[in-house]
Every structure is written in structure tokens, then in C-alpha cells.
C-alpha positions in Angstrom: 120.0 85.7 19.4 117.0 84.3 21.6 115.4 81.3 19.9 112.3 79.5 19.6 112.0 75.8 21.1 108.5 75.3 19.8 107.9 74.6 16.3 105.9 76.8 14.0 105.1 73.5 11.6 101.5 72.4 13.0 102.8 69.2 12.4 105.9 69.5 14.2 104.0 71.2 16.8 101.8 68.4 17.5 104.5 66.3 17.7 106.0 68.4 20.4 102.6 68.9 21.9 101.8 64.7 22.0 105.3 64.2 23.4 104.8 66.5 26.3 101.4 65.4 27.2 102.3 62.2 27.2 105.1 62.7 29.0 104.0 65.1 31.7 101.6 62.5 33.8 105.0 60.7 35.0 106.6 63.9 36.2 103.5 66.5 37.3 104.0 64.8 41.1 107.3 65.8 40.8 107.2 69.1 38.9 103.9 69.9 41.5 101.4 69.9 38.8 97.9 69.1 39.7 96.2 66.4 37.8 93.6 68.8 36.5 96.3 70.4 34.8 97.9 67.1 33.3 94.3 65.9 31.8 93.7 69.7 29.9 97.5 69.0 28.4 96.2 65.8 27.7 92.4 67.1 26.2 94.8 69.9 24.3 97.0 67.0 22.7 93.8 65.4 21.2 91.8 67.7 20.6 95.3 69.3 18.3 95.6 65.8 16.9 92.2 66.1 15.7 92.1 69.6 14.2 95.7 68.0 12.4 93.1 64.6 10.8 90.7 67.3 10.0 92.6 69.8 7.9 94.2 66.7 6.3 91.0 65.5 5.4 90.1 69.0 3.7 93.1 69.3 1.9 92.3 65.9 0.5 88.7 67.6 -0.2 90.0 70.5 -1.8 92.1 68.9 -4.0 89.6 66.9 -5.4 87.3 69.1 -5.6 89.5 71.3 -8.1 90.1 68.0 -9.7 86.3 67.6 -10.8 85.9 71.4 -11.2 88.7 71.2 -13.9 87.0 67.8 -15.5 83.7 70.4 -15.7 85.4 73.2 -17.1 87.4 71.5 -20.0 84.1 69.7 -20.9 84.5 66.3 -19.8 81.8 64.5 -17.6 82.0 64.2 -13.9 83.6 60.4 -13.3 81.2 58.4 -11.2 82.8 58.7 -8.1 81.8 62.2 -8.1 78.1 62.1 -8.7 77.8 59.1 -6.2 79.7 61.5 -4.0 76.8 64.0 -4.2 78.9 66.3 -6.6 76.8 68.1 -9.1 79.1 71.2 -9.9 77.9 73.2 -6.9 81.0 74.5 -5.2 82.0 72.3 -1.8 80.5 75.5 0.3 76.8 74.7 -0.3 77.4 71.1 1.4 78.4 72.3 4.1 77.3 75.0 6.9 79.4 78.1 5.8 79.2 81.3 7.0 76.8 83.6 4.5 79.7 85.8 3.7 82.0 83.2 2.5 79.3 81.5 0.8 78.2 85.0 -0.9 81.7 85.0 -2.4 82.2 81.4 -3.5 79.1 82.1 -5.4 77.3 79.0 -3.9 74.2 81.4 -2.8 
């Protein structure tokens, strides 16, 4: 059975990625990779690490987000931290620059 030696977890797979990044400057003379090559692996592992802090950060979002929504929708008032926060009960999609069609069916239009 043929296997798989690179993670489907993104986090896992960053992992892998930072390790061989890291990594490859010390042997690219050796393997005969050209240093162009090393500092796109490199531009790759950060720009990954990144993209991982930023879908943290929207998860994060997201879950708060439903936290207020379900505050609103059992009648209680938005806690403090949520109106300082520049939440009126507009869904998340009109702060930001969404595409039209997701924003259409978010109902934030």
C-alpha cells in the first residue's frame, strides 16, 4: 500500500513545511539547490505560518461572533466588549470586504 509522508493536518503540515525550510539552507550546496530555490521554501514556510495565525484568528472571530449573536437572539444585551468592538448585530461580513455573493447570502447587504 503506497503511503503518504506529508500530513494532511495544516498544522502538521506546517510543521513539516517549517522543518524542511529550515533545514534545507544547510544541505541545498550539497543536494545542488540554488539559493533562489532555498529562499521561495523559505517565503513558502512563512507565508504558510501566516495563513496558519490567520485562520486561528478567525476561528477565534467566529466563535465569538456566534457568542454575541446568541446573547442577541435570546434577548439579552450585547456585553460591552462587543459594542466597543464595533458590534451592532450586523453579521461579521459587512466589516469586512466580502465578495457580493457571500455577502448577498449572509444577508449583510
Amino acid at each position: 500500500m503506497k503511503t503518504d509522508n506529508v500530513s494532511k493536518n495544516d498544522i502538521a503540515f506546517g510543521v513539516q513545511l517549517h522543518l524542511m525550510a529550515t533545514g534545507l539552507p544547510g544541505y541545498a550546496t550539497t543536494l545542488g539547490i540554488a539559493q533562489d530555490r532555498v529562499d521561495v521554501a523559505l517565503a513558502d514556510d512563512k507565508y504558510f505560518d501566516y495563513c496558519l495565525k490567520y485562520q486561528s484568528v478567525l476561528l477565534q472571530d467566529g466563535r465569538q461572533a456566534t457568542a454575541w449573536r446568541d446573547l442577541m437572539r435570546g434577548g439579552d444585551p450585547l456585553p460591552k466588549a462587543a459594542t466597543s468592538a464595533g458590534i451592532n448585530g450586523a453579521p461579521i461580513p459587512s466589516r469586512t470586504k466580502w465578495p457580493p455573493l457571500f455577502q448577498d447570502g449572509c444577508g449583510s447587504k
